[in-house]
N, C-alpha and C positions, 0 to 999 in steps of 0.2 A: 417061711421066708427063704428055706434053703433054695428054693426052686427059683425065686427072684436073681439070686447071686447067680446060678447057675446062668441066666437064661443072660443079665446084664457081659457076665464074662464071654457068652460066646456073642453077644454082640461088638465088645471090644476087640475078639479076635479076629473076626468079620472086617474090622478096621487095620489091623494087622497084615491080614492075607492081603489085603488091597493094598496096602504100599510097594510091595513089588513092580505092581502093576502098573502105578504111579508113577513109577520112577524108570520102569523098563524103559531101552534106549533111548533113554531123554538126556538129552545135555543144557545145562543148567543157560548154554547160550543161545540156544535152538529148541528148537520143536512146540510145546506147547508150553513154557514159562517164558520164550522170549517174547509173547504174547503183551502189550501194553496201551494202555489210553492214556494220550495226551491231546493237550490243544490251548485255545485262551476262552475266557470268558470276560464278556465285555458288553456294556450298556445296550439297549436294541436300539435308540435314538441316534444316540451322540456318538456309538460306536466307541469311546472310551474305557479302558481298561476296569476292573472292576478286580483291586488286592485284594488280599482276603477271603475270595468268594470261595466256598467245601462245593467239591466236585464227590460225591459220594455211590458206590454200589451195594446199596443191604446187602445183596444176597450173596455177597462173598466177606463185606462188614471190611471196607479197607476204601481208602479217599483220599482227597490231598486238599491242599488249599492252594489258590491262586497267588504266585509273585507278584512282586509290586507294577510289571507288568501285563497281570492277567495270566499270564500262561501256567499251568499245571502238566503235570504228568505223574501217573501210576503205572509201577511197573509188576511186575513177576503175576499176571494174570492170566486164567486158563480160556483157551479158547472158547467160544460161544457168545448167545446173545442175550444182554444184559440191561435192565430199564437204571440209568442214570439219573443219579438224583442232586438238582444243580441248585445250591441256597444262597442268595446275599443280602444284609440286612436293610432292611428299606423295599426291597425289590419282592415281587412274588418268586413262591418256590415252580420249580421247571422242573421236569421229567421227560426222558425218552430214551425208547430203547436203544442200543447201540451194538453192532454184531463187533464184538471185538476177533481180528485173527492177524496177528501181527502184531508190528507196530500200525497202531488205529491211530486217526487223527478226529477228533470230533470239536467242533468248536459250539459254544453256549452264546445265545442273546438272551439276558432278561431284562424285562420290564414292569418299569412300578407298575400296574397295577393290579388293582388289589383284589381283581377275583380270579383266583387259583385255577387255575381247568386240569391240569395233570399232576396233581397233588400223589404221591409215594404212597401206596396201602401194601402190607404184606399180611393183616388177617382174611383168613379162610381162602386163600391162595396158592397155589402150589412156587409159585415163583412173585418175585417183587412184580409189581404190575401198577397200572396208573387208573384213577378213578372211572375214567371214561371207557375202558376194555374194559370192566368186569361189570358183568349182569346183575350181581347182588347191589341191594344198598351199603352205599360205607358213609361214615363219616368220619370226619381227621379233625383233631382238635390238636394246636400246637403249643410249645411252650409260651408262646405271647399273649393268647387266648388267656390263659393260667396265671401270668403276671395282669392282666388288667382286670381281671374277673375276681373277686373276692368267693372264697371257700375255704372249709374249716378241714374238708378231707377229699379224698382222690375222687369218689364218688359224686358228691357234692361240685367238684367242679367242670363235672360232664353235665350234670342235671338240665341240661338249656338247651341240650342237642337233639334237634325234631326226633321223636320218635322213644325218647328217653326220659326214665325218670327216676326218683330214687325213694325205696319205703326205709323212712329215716326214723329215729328213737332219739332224739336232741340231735345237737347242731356234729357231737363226735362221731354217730351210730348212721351209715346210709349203706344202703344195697342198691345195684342198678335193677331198674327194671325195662324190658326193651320190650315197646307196644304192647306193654300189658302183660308180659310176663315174666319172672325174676326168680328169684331163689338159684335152685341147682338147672333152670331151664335157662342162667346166662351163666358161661364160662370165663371166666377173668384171666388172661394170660398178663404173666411179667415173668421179666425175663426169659423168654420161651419156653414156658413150660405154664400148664394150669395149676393156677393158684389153689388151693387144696386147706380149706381152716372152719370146717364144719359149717359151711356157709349157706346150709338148712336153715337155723334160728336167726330169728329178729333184732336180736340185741349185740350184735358187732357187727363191726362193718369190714372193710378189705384191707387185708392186714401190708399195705404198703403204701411207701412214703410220697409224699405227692410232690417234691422237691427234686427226687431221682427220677425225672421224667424226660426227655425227648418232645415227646408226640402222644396224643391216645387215639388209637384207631378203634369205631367200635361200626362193626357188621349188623344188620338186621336179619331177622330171619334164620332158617336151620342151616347151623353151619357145621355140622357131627362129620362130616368130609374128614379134615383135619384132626377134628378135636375129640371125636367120638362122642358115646353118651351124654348128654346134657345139653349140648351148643343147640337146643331147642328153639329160645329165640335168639340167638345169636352169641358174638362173642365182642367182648371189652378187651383191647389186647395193647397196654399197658411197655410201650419201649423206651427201656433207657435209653441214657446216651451213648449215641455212638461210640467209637474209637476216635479219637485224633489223626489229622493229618500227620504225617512223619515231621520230626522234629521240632514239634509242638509240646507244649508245656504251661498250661492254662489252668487256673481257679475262679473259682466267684464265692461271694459272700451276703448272703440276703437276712435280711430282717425284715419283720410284719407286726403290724401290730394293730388291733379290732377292739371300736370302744365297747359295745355290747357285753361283752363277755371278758374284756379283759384278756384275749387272748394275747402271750406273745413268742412269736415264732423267730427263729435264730438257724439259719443252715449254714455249712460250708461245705467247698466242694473242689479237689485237684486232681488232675487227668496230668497224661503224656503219653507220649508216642518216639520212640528213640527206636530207630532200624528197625522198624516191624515189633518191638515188643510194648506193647501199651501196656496201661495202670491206672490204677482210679480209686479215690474213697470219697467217702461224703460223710457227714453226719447233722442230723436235724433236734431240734429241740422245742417242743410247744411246751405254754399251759394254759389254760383260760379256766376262770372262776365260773359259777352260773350265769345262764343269761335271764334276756330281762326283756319281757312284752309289757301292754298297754295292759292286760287282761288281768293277766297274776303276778306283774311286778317279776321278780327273779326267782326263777322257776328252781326251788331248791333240788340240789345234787345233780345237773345239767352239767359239772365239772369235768375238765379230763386233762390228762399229760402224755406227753410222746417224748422216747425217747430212742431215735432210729439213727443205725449206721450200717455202713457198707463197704464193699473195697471189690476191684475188680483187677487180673490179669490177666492178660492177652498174649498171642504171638501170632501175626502175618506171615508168610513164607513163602516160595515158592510154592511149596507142595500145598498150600490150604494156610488154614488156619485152625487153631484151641485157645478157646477162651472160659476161664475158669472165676464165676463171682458168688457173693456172699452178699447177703443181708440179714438185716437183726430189726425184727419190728417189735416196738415193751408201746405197751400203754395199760394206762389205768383210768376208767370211764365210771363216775359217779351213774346209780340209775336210777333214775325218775320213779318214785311210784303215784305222787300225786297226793299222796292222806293229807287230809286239813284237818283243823281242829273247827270249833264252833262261830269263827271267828271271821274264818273263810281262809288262813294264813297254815302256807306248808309247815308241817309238823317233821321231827328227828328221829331217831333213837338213838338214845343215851345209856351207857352202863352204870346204873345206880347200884352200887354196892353189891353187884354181881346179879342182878335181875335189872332186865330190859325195859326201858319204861319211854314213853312217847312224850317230848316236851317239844314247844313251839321255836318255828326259827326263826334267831335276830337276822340283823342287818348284818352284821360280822359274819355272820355264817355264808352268807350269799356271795361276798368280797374272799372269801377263805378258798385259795388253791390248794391244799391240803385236801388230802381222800376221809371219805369218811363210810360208813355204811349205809345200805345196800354198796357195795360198788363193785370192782369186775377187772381184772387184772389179764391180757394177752398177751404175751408172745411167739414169735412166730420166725423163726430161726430157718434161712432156706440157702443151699447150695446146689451151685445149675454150672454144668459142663459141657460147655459147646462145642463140637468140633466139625469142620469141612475138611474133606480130603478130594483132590485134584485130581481126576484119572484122566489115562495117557488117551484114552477115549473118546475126551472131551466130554465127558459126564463128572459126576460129583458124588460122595457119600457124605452125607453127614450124620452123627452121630449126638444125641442131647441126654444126659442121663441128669437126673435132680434130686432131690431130698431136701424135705421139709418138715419141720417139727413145730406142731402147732399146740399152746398151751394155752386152758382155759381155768381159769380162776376162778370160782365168784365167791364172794362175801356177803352174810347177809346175818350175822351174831354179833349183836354190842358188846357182846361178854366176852367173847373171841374172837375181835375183830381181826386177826389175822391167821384164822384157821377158816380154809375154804371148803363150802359146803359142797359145790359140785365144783368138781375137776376132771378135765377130759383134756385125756394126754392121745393127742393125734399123731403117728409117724405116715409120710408116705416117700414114696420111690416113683418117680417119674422117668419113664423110658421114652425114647423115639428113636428108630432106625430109617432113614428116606436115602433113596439112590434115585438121583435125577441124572433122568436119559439124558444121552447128547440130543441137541433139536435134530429133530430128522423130517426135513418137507415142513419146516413150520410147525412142527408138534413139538410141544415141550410138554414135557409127563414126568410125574413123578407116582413114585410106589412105594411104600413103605410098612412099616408095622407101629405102634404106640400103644402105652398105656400106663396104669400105676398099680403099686402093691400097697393096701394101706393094713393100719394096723391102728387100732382107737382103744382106748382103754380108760377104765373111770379110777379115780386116787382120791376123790374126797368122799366127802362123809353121804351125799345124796346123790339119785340115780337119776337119769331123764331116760338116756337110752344105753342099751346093752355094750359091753365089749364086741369087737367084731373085727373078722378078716375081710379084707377084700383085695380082691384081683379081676383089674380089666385087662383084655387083651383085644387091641382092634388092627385090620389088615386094609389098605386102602390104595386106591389107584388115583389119579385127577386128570388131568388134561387141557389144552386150551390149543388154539390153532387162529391166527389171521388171516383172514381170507380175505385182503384189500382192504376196506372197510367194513369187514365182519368181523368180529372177534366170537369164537364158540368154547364152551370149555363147559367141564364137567366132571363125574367119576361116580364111583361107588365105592361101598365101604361096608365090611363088617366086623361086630363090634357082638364081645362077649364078656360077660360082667356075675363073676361067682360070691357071692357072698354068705360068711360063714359067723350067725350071732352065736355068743355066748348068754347060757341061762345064768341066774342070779339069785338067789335064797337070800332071806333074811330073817333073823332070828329076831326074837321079841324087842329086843334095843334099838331094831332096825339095821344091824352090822350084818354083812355079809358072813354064811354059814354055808357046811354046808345042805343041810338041810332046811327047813321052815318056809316061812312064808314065798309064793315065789311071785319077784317082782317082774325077770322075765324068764321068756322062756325059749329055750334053744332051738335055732330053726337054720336053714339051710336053703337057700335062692340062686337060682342060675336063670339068666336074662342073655337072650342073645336076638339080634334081628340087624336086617342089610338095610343100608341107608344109600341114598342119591340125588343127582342132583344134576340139572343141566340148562343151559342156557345162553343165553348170546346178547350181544352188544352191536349194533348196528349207528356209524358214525353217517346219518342221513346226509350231511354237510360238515364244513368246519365248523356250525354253529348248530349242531341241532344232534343229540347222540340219542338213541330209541334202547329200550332195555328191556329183557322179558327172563325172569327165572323160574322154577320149578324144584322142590325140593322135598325131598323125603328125610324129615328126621325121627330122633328114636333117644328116649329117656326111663333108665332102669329107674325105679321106686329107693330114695334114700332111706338111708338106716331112720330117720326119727319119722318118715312116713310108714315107716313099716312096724315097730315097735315101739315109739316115744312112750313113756307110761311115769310122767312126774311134771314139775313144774320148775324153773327156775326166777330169779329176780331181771325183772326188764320188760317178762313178755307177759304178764297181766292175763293169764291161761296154762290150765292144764290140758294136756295133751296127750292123749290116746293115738297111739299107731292103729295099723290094718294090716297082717301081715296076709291077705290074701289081695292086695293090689295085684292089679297088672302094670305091666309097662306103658307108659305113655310111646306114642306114634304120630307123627307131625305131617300135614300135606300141607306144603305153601303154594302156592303162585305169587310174584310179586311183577309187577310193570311200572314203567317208569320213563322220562325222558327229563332230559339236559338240555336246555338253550344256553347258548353264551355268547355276547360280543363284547366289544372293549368296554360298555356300559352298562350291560343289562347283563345278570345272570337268573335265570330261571329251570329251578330242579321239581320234579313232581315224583312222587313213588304210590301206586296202590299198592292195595296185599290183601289176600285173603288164606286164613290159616283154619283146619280141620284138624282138631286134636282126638282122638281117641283115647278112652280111659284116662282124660284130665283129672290130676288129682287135690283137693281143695281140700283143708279142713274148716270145719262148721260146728254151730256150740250144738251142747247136747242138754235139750231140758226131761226134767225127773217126772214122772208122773202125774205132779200137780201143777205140770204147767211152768214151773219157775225154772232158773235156770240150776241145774244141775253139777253140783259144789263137791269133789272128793271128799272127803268125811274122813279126812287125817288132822293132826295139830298144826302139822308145820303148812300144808300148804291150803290151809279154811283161809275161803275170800275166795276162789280165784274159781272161774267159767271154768267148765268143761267141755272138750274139743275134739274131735276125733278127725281121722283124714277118711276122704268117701271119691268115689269115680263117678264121673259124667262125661260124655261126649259132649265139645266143645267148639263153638267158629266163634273166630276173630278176625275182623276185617277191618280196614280204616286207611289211615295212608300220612301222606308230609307233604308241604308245599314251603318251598319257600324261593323267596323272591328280593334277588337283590341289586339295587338300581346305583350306581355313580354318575350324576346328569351330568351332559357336557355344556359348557364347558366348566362346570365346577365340579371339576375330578377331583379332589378331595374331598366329598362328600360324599357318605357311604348311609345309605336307608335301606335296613336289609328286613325286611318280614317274615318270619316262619309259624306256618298252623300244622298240628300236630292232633288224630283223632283216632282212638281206637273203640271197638264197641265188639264185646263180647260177650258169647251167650250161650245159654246151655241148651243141648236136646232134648224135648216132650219132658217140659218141668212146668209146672205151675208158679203163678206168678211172682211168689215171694223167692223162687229159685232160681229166676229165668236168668239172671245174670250172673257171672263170676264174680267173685269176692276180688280185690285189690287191680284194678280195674283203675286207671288215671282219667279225669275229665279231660276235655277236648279243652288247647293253649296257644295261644297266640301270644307273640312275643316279638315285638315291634322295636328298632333300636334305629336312632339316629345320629351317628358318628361321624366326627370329621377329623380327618388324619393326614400332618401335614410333613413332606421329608425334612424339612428345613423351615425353621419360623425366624425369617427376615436375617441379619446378621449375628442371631443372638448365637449362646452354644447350644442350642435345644435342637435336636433331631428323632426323628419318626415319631413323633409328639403327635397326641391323640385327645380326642373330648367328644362325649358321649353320653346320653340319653338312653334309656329303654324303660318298655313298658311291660309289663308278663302280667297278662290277662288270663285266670284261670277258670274258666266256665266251673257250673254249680254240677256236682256226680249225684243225680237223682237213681239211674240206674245200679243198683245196689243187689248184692244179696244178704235181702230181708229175711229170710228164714231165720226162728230160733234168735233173732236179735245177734245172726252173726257180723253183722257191718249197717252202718248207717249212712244216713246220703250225709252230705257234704257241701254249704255253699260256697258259690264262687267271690273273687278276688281277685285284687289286680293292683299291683305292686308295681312302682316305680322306684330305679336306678341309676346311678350315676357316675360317670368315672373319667378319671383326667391322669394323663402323664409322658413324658416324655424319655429320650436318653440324651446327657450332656458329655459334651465333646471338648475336647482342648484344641490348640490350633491346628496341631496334627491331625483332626477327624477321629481322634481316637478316644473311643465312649470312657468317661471318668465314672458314670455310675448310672444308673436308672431309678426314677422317682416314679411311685404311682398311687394317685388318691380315688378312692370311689367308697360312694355310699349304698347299701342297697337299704330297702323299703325306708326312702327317706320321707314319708307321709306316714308312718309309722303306723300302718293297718294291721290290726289283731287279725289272727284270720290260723285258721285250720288247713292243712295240706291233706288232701284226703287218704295219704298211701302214709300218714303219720301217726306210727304207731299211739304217742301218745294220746290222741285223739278218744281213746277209748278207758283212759284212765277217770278216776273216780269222780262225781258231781261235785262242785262248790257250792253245799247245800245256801252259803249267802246269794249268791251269784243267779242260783239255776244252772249255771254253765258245766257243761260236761266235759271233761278232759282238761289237758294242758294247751297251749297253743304256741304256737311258730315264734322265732324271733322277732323282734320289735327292730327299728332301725338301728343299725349297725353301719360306724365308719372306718375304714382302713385306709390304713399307709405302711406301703412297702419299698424300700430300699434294696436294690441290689450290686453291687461294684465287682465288675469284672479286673481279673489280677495276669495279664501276659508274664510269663515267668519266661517268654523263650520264643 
C-alpha cells in the first residue's frame, strides 16, 4: 500500500501547484470570481413569483433559494457554461445550460406539469447535462418517487424502473440488475465514489441508507468511461443531498411503519449553510420481524435491523470548493434457509446443552425482532473527500480520494452464536484526479485518471475466497459538443487491474498453518484493455429527440469468480472459482427516441449487447448423474457450482408511455414494458440461455395528482393505482438443474397522500398510505434467491416465496430552523 499513499500525496500536491495559478492576478472583485448568476423565478402562467424555489449548479454543488419575491442570486462563480438546475414543490423540475461570465442574469419559468423533459443526470457524464443531450439511457428517480413507493431497501425502491431489477434473498437482501445483468457488471456510486462491499455474493445487499437520498440516477448500458472495470451494464449512482442555499438551516423527521413484517423505521436529519460553509448529519433506524405470505405463513429468520448515521462538511469559496462526509451503515439480516420438519412448518436451531439440535417454530418466534442463528452482521464504514479548484483559465481540477471499510460477519453455531464463521474484513482507497478544459468552440472535455487500492482479508473461522491485493489504475478522456440541435459526445479510456491472491494451508482442525491441506492457492492476474464509447442526441423538433449510442466495455474476472472454494449461510451453494477466466468484453448499440407535449410523453430504447467470455456459474453433477455435494461436515447439503465462459447477446429494449388527457390534467396513466432475452453461443438447448435473466413487465399505473384539494390544507396530494404484470421466465438455463423456469404474476398496488399546510402555505408534515399486493398473490420473483430453497415435502412446493400484502404509513415533518 506504500505505493497508494505515494501516488494519493502526489495527487494532493497536483492540487497544491494549482493554487497559484488560481489565484494568479485575480482580484477577489474582478476577473474570474466576480463572475455570478442571478435572476427571478416565477410561475410560466400567472407569471407570479415563486419563494422558496433552489436555483442549483451540481457541478460546482453551490445554489440559492428564491426571496419571497422570487429573485435569487449566486455569487463568487468561475467563468464558463453550466446546466442549472431549477426545483419548486408542486411544479416540474427545469434545467438549462447557462454560459455564466460576469454578472449573468438568467431568469426561470416553471410549470406544473408533471412530465419532466430536462430532468438533471450527472452519471456517466463528464459534466452535469440534461436527459434529452445525452445518447445513453438514463433514468432519474426522485425523492417523492421514494416517499409514495413503499420499500424495505435502496435497491428495492428502484425495482420499477423499466429496464431494472433486483435478485433479492428476503425483503432486507436486493442487488440491482440492469437488462439482465448485475453482480460486479453494475457499479453503485454514493457519494461519488464506487461503492466497494464484496458485492460478488448473494446474500447482502448495498450497504447504504435509503433515507440519505436526493435522487437515484441509474444509466443503462457500458458505462466503464467514467467508472472503469465493471460499469458493464451500467451504473446506479446514488446522490445525497445537496448543499443548502446560504443562510439556511433546515431538518426533517420521518417515520414508517409496514404491517407485513412489522417493520418500523425512524429517521432524522439537519443541514445548514452559513457563508459558504455547509453541515449535515442524519441518522436512521429500522427493524422488522419475519414476513408473512399466503403460502408458508411467516417465513422464519426473514428479520433484520438497521442502524445508520452520517455527517457531512463543506466549504464554498471563491476559489472552489471541499467537501468532507462520513457514513456508518450496521445491519443484522436473519437468513432464510428454508428446513421444515414433517409438518410442513419452518424449523430453528437451538443450543441444547452445548449440542445443536433442530426444533420447530412457534408463533412468538415469527413476532421476535431479536437475531437469531443463521444470521449475518455488516458494516460498512466510508469516508469520501471532495474537492474543486477554480483555475484562472477558466477550467477546473477536481480532486475525490475515499475509503471504505467493509465488514462481514456471518453466524451460523447455536453453541456460539456470537463467534462468526466467515469474516471478511474489506479495506479499499478510492482515487479520482479530472481537470476539465475551459469550453473551447463548444467542446467541453474532461481527462483524468481513477481507481482503487483494495485489500480483503479473512478473520473467522471458514474460508470462501482467499486474502488478496488489488490495484486498479484507469486513464480517460470524454467529450461532448452542441452542434445546434446535435449534441455529440464520447471518449476512451484505459483501464489496468493487478491482482495479487494469497495461498491458504490448513491443518487437520481446519485452522490456518503453515503447512497442510491447501484450500487456496497463490496466484497472480494482471487485466488490462481500452474501452469507448460514442454517440449523439439529435433534438428532431421541440417534441421529438432521436438517440443513437455505441459502446465498448470491459470487466476484470472478481476475486470469488476466480478462486471461491467454500460455502457460506444465505446462498444454498458451494462454489468453485476458475482461475483461468478471461476478461469479460462488452459491445452495445442502443437507439432510442423521446416524444413529449404538454400531455403525452413517449420514450422508447432498443439495445443489443455482445459479451465475450460472459461468466456464469452453473451446478456441477458427480458421475452418477446426481448433483454433486463437497464431502465435508460443515458444508453436506449444499449444490456444487463452479464459474465457466461463454459468448453472450442480449437484446431487448423499454417503452413507456405516459398520457395526462386534457382537459383532465391531473390525471397521470403512465405504462412501461421492459424485455430482455439473452442467449448463449453454439450451446445446446438446455444451455442456450443465461442464468438470472428477468421476464418481460409491464407495469400499468393510474394516478391522479392534485396542487390544492378545494380549500382544505392538503397540497400536492396524490391517489394511485398500479398494476406489475410479470410474464412466465420459461427461457431458463436448464443444465445440471442450475435454474428453473418461473410463472408469471401480476400484483396490484396502491397508494394515497398528501403535504398539509398552515395558512402560511407552509408544509406542517406529509402523510402517505399505500398498500402493495393488496390481492395478496403468493407468487415467486424469478431473480429470488429463495426460490431454490428446500421442498415442503407437505406442500409439493419448492422454495420460499415473496411477500404477501403489505401496508404502509409514512410520516415526515419538515423543521425551518432559519
Amino acid at each position: 500500500m506504500h505505493y497508494l499513499r505515494v501516488f494519493i500525496l502526489g495527487l494532493w500536491s497536483v492540487m497544491l501547484l494549482a493554487l497559484p495559478a488560481a489565484y494568479a492576478g485575480t482580484n477577489p472583485e474582478e476577473g474570474v470570481y466576480s463572475n455570478s448568476l442571478s435572476g427571478k423565478v416565477v410561475d410560466k402562467l400567472t407569471h407570479t413569483p415563486l419563494p422558496g424555489a433552489t436555483v442549483y449548479l451540481p457541478d460546482l454543488r453551490v445554489g440559492a433559494a428564491a426571496d419571497a419575491q422570487g429573485n435569487y442570486v449566486i455569487k463568487n462563480l468561475p467563468k464558463g457554461k453550466y446546466v442549472v438546475d431549477v426545483h419548486y414543490i408542486g411544479y416540474a423540475a427545469f434545467s438549462a445550460p447557462v454560459a455564466i461570465s460576469g454578472a449573468t442574469t438568467q431568469d426561470f419559468e416553471l410549470g406544473e406539469t408533471l412530465i419532466e423533459k430536462n430532468e438533471i443526470v450527472i452519471t456517466g457524464a463528464n459534466l452535469a447535462t440534461s436527459v434529452k443531450k445525452t445518447p445513453t439511457p438514463i433514468s432519474v428517480i426522485r425523492r417523492d418517487y421514494l416517499d409514495d413507493n413503499i420499500s424495505t431497501n435502496i435497491i428495492d425502491a428502484i425495482a420499477k424502473v423499466p429496464g431494472v431489477t433486483q435478485l433479492s434473498t428476503g425483503p432486507a437482501i436486493s442487488k440491482p440488475f440492469i437488462r439482465g445483468l448485475g453482480y460486479n457488471r453494475v457499479v453503485v456510486v454514493g457519494d461519488g465514489i464506487r461503492q466497494e462491499g464484496q458485492q460478488w455474493g448473494d446474500e447482502h445487499g448495498i450497504e447504504i441508507d435509503d433515507y440519505n437520498v436526493s435522487r437515484i440516477e441509474v444509466l443503462k448500458g457500458p458505462a466503464s468511461l467514467i467508472y472503469g472495470s465493471d460499469a458493464l451494464a451500467g451504473v446506479v449512482n446514488i446522490v445525497p443531498p445537496a448543499p443548502l442555499p446560504l443562510g439556511q438551516i433546515k431538518g426533517n423527521v420521518e417515520a414508517n411503519y409496514q404491517t407485513n413484517n412489522g417493520l418500523m423505521a425512524y429517521h432524522a436529519d439537519i443541514a445548514g449553510n452559513n457563508n459558504g460553509f455547509s453541515w449535515g448529519a442524519y441518522v436512521t433506524q429500522k427493524q422488522a420481524h419475519d414476513y408473512k405470505n399466503k403460502y408458508d405463513d411467516y417465513v422464519f429468520n426473514s428479520r433484520f435491523n438497521n442502524t445508520n448515521y452520517g455527517a457531512t462538511i463543506g466549504i464554498n469559496k471563491q476559489w472552489g470548493y471541499s467537501h468532507l462526509s462520513f457514513s456508518s451503515f450496521n445491519q443484522h439480516l436473519g437468513l432464510v434457509e428454508g428446513d421444515r420438519d414433517s409438518t410442513g412448518g419452518f424449523v430453528k436451531q437451538i443450543n441444547n446443552n452445548g449440542t445443536a439440535e433442530e426444533v420447530p417454530v412457534t408463533g412468538s418466534d415469527n413476532k421476535s425482532y431479536s437475531m437469531t442463528v443463521p444470521k449475518q452482521q455488516i458494516n460498512h464504514q466510508k469516508i469520501v473527500w471532495d474537492n474543486s479548484l477554480y483555475l484562472h483559465n477558466g477550467g477546473r481540477l477536481g480532486l475525490t480520494l475515499g475509503y471504505q471499510l467493509n465488514q462481514r460477519r456471518e453466524f451460523g453455531d447455536p453453541v456460539n452464536p456470537n463467534t462468526p464463521g466467515l469474516y471478511l474484513h474489506l479495506q479499499t482507497f478510492n482515487y479520482a484526479l479530472k481537470y476539465y478544459l475551459p469550453e473551447m468552440n463548444g467542446w467541453q472535455t474532461t481527462v483524468g485518471v481513477n481507481g482503487m487500492q483494495q485489500k480483503n482479508e479473512n478473520k473467522g473461522e471458514e474460508f470462501l475466497i482467499p486474502a488478496y491485493d488489488l490495484f486498479d489504475f484507469g486513464a480517460f478522456a470524454v467529450t461532448s459538443k452542441t452542434f445546434n440541435k446535435l449534441t455529440l459526445s464520447g471518449g476512451l479510456r484505459f483501464d489496468n487491474r493487478s491482482m495479487n491472491s494469497k495461498s491458504l494451508f490448513l491443518d487437520a482442525n481446519g485452522k490456518p498453518a503453515n503447512t497442510g491441506d491447501s484450500k487456496f492457492d497463490a496466484f497472480k492476474r494482471n487485466f488490462n484493455n481500452v474501452s469507448g464509447s460514442v454517440g449523439l442526441s439529435y433534438e428532431a423538433s421541440d417534441r421529438v429527440v432521436l438517440k443513437v449510442n455505441a459502446a465498448r466495455g470491459f470487466r476484470a474476472p472478481n476475486i470469488a469468480e476466480l478462486s471461491a472454494n467454500g460455502v457460506h449461510e444465505g446462498t444454498i451453494k458451494y462454489e468453485y472459482g476458475n482461475q483461468d477466466l478471461k476478461p469479460e468484453v462488452s459491445t452495445q448499440v442502443d437507439a432510442g427516441i423521446d416524444f413529449n407535449t404538454e400531455h403525452v410523453s413517449l420514450s422508447a430504447s432498443l439495445f443489443y449487447n455482445h459479451i465475450n467470455n460472459f461468466i456464469f456459474s452453473r451446478k456441477l453433477f458427480n458421475a452418477a448423474g446426481s448433483d454433486s455435494i463437497p464431502a465435508t461436515d460443515n458444508d453436506e447439503g449444499f449444490s456444487a457450482f463452479k464459474y465457466q465462459q461463454t459468448d453472450a447477446n442480449l437484446y431487448g429494449g423499454e417503452v413507456m408511455l405516459d398520457i395526462h388527457p386534457h382537459p383532465i390534467d391531473w390525471l397521470h396513466f403512465e405504462n412501461t414494458f421492459s424485455y430482455v432475452r439473452a442467449t448463449t453461443s453454439n450451446s445446446s438447448d438446455s444451455t442456450k440461455y443465461l442464468p438470472n435473466i428477468p421476464p418481460a413487465r409491464w407495469l400499468s399505473e393510474l394516478k391522479g395528482r392534485f396542487k390544492k384539494v378545494g380549500n382544505s390544507p392538503l397540497r400536492n396530494a396524490y391517489i394511485g393505482v398500479q398494476m406489475d404484470l410479470n410474464f412466465a421466465q420459461n427461457d431458463v438455463f436448464a443444465a445440471y438443474q442450475t435454474e428453473t423456469t418461473t410463472s408469471g404474476y401480476t400484483l396490484f398496488n396502491a397508494g394515497l397522500g398528501s403535504d398539509f399546510v398552515n395558512k402560511k402555505n407552509r408544509t406542517l408534515f406529509s402523510l402517505h398510505f399505500a398498500v402493495n399486493n393488496f390481492t395478496d398473490v403468493a407468487y415467486q420473483n424469478h431473480l429470488s434467491r429463495l426460490k431454490y430453497a428446500a421442498i415442503n415435502d407437505v406442500t409439493g412446493r419448492s422454495g420460499v416465496y415473496n411477500v404477501g400484502r403489505n401496508f404502509s404509513v409514512k410520516l415526515a415533518i419538515p423543521i425551518d430552523f432559519k
